[in-house]
C-alpha angles and dihedrals in degrees: 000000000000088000087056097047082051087055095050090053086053086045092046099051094037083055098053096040085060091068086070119097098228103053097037088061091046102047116024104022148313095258121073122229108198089185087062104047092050083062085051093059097038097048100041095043084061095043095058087048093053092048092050092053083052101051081050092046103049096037122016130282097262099047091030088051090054096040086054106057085035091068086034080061099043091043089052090049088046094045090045090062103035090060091033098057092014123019099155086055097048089092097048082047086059099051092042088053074050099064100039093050089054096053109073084045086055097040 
């Protein structure tokens, strides 16, 4: 379940990095769809926040609260590289880190 709860935080911030004018264009088209980048915000902010009541939940506030941040600062690293070097794969990444994550729960 902790893997899961990795995978959210990447979602989370990829969502969130895709509000931003330079790597929506980049990633996803040329044209800008505000309507759709109001659901980004929306839908990784509560994911993060999920993802944060879980890390407290599963393992303490203090060391929920670190491990947190510590997989906040690896997902950023993974997700500056992957739209830096490839940012038209970067989907197909996400869903690949998906899959992955969802076979030790279904083992």
């Amino acid at each position: 379940m902790m893997t899961l709860n990795i995978y959210l935080v990447y979602l989370g911030l990829v969502l969130l990095s895709l509000t931003m004018k330079k790597h929506y264009i980049e990633v996803i088209s040329k044209n800008e769809n505000k309507i759709l980048k109001v659901v980004f915000t929306l839908l990784g902010w509560s994911i993060l926040i999920y993802t944060l009541v879980a890390f407290i939940q599963t393992i303490g506030l203090s060391l929920g609260i670190t491990l947190w941040l510590g997989y906040i600062a690896l997902a950023i690293v993974l997700i500056a590289f992957a739209f830096t070097y490839i940012p038209k794969q970067s989907v197909k990444l996400s869903i690949a880190l998906l899959v992955l994550t969802l076979i030790p729960i279904i083992i």
